[in-house]
C-alpha positions as CSV (number, residue, x, y, z in Angstrom):
1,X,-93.5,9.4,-8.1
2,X,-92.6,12.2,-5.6
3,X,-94.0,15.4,-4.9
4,X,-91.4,18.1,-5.6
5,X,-92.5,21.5,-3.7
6,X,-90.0,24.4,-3.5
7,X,-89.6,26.3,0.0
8,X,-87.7,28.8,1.2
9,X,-85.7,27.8,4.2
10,X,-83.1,30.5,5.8
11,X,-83.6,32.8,2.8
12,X,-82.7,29.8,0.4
13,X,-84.8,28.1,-1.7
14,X,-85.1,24.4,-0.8
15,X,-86.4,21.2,-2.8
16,X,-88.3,18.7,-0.8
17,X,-89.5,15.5,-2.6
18,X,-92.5,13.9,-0.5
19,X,-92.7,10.2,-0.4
20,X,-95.9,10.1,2.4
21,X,-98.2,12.6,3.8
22,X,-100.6,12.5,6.7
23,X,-103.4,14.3,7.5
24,X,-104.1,14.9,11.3
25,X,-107.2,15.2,12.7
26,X,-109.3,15.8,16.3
27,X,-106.1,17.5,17.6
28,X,-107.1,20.2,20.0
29,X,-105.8,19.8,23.1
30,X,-108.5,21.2,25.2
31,X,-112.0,18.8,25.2
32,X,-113.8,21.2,24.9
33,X,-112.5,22.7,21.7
34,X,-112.6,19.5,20.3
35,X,-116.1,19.1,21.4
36,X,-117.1,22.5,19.6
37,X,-115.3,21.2,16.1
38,X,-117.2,17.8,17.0
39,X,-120.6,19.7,17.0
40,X,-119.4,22.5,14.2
41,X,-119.4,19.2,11.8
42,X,-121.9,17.2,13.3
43,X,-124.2,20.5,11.9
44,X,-123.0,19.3,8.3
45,X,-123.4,15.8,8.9
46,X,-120.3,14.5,9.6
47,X,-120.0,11.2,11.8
48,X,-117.8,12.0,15.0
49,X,-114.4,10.4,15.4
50,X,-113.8,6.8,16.6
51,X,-111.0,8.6,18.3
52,X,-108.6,11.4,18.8
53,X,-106.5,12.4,17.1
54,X,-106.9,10.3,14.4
55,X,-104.4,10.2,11.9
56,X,-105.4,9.9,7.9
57,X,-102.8,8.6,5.2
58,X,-103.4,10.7,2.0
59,X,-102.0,10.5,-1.3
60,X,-98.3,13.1,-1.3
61,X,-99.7,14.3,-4.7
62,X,-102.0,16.4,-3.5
63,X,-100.2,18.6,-1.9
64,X,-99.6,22.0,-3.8
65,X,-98.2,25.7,-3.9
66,X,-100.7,26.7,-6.5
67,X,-102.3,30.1,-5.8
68,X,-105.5,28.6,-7.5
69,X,-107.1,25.1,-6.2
70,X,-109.9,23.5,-8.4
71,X,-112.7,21.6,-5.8
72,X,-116.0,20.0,-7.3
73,X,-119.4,22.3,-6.5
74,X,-119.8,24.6,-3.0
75,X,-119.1,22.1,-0.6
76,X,-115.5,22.3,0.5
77,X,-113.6,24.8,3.0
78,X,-110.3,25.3,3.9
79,X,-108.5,25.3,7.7
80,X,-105.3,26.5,8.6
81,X,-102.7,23.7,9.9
82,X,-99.4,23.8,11.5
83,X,-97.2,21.7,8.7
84,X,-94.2,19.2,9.6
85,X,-91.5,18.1,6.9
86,X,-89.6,15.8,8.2
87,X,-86.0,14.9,6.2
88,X,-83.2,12.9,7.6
89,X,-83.5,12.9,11.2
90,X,-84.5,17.0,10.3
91,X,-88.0,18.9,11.4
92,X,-89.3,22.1,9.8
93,X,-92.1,24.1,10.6
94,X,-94.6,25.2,7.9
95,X,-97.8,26.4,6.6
96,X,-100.6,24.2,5.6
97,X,-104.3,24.6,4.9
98,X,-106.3,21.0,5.2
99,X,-108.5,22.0,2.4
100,X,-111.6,19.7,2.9
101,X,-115.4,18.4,1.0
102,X,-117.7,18.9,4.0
103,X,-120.1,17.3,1.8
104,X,-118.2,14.2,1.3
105,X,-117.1,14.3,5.2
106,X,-120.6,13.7,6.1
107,X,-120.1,10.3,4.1
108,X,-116.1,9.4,5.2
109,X,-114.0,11.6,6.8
110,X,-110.9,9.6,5.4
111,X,-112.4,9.8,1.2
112,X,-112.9,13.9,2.1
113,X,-109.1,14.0,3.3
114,X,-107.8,12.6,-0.3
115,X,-110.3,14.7,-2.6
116,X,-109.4,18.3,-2.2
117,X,-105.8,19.8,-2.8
118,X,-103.9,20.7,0.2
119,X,-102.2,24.3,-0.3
120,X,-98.8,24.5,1.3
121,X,-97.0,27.7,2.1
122,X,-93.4,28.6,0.3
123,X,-91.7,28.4,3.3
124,X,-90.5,26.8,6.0
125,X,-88.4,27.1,9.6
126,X,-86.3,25.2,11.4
127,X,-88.2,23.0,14.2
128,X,-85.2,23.6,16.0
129,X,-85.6,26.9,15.8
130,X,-89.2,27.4,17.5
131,X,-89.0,24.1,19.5
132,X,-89.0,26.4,22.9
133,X,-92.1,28.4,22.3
134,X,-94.0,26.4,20.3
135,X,-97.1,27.4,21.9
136,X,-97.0,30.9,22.0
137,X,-96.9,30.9,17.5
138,X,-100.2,32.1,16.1
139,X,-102.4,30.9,13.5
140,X,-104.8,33.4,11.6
141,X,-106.6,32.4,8.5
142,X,-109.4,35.3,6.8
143,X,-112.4,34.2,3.9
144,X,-113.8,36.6,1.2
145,X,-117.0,35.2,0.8
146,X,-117.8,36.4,-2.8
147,X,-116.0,38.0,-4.8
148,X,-115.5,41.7,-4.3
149,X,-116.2,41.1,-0.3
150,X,-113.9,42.4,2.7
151,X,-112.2,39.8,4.0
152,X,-113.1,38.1,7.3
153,X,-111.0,36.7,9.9
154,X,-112.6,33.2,9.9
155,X,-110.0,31.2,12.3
156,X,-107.3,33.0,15.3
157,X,-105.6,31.0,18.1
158,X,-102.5,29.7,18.9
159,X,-100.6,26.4,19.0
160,X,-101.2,26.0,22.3
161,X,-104.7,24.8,21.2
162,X,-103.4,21.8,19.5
163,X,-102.0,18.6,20.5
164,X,-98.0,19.2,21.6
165,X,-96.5,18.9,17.7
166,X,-93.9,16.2,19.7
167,X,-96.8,14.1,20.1
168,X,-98.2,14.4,16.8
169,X,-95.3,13.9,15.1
170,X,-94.5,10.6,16.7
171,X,-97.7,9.1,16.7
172,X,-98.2,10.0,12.6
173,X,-94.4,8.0,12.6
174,X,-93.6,10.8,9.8
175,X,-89.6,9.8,10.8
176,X,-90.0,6.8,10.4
177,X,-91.6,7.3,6.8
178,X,-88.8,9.6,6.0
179,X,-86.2,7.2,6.5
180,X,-83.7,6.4,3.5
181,X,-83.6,10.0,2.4
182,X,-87.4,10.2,2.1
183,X,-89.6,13.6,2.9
184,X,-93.0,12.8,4.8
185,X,-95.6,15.7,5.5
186,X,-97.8,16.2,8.5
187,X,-100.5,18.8,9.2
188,X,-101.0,19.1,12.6
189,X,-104.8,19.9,12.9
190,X,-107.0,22.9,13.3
191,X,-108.7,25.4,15.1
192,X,-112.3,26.2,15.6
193,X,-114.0,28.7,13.8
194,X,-115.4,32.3,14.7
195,X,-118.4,31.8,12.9
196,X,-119.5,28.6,11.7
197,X,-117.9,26.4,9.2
198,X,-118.8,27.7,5.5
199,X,-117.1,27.7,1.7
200,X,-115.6,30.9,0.4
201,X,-114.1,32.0,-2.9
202,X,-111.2,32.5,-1.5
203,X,-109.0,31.7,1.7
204,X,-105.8,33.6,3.6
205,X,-103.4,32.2,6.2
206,X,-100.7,32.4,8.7
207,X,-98.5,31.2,11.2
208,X,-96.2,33.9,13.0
209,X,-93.9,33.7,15.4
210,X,-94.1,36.6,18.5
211,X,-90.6,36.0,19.0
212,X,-88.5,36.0,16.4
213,X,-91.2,38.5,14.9
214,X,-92.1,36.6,11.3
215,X,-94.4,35.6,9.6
216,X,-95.5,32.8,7.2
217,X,-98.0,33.7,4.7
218,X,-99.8,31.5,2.1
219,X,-103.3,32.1,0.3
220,X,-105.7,30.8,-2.8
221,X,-108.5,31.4,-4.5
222,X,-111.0,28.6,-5.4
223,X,-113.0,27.7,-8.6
224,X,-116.0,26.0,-8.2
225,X,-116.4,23.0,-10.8
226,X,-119.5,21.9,-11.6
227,X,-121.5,18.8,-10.3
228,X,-122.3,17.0,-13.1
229,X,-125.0,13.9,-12.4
């Protein structure tokens, strides 16, 4: 069964049925950056990458537009992602955060990928659109820590920092899986972090564009469940 998420495209709302969704990962474009993210999750635990980028197949359902996500105990953390929908020989640009259980990572990168929800802006723009200064959009995402704190810019850069989307989008093959009238998803990768990789009750994010002057927004809040042995 499909994942039906509604967007706004143009000012009008827009339903997009996903068939297939991929999860990109090890995308930064400079070594170095991808280095740093390397050792940022080597500090949790987490294995480093056979290669990069790496692309991960995850389930289309877990994709959501929920303001509130549900993840099991303190272990998870969210990242802000460039997000491709691909339709019909179409491209559009969202907002994505590749909500992950460092926990879990430490064990399998690709089980950590399929156990957290994946929160998806409400909008999207043409690819067409932004195809000629891709690299100068920005990507901001802020934490509150606990609840009642200030929030804290936790991620800033630009796109520029990531893998050309070109690339990314024809290695993942997300046309291809969109054939037949299909919708495949792609988030793109992320950027490092100002100050270390960390859970927070709650997470903000956003992808604007410096020049058409917009802005895509998206945030949630997350309830801990409890692990139960």
């Amino acid at each position: 069964m499909a994942k039906t998420l509604q967007f706004s495209l143009d000012g009008t709302p827009t339903t997009f049925e996903f068939s297939h969704c991929t999860v990109a990962g090890w995308t930064g474009r400079d070594q170095s950056a991808i280095q740093h993210h390397i050792n940022e999750l080597a500090a949790l635990g987490v294995t480093p990458p056979s290669n990069v980028p790496l692309y991960y197949r995850v389930t289309r359902g877990i994709l959501t537009q929920a303001p509130v996500i549900e993840v099991v105990g303190r272990g998870s953390s969210g990242e802000v992602e460039p997000f491709i929908v691909a339709q019909a020989g179409a491209l559009y640009l969202g907002l994505a955060s590749d909500h992950t259980d460092r926990e879990l990572e430490s064990h399998s990168v690709a089980l950590s990928k399929q156990i957290c929800p994946k929160p998806v802006a409400g909008e999207l723009w043409r690819f067409e659109d932004v195809a000629d200064h891709l690299e100068r959009l920005e990507l901001r995402s802020w934490i509150q820590e606990s609840d009642g704190d200030d929030w804290t810019l936790y991620q800033c850069g630009t796109l520029a920092a990531i893998c050309p989307l070109d690339r990314l989008i024809a290695d993942a093959g997300i046309c291809q899986a969109a054939g037949n009238g299909s919708v495949a998803g792609l988030l793109c990768g992320t950027l490092g972090v100002t100050d270390g990789v960390r859970p927070a009750r709650a997470f903000r994010m956003a992808l604007h564009d410096p020049v058409r002057d917009r802005t895509i927004k998206h945030g949630y809040e997350v309830i801990e469940l409890p692990v139960v042995a």
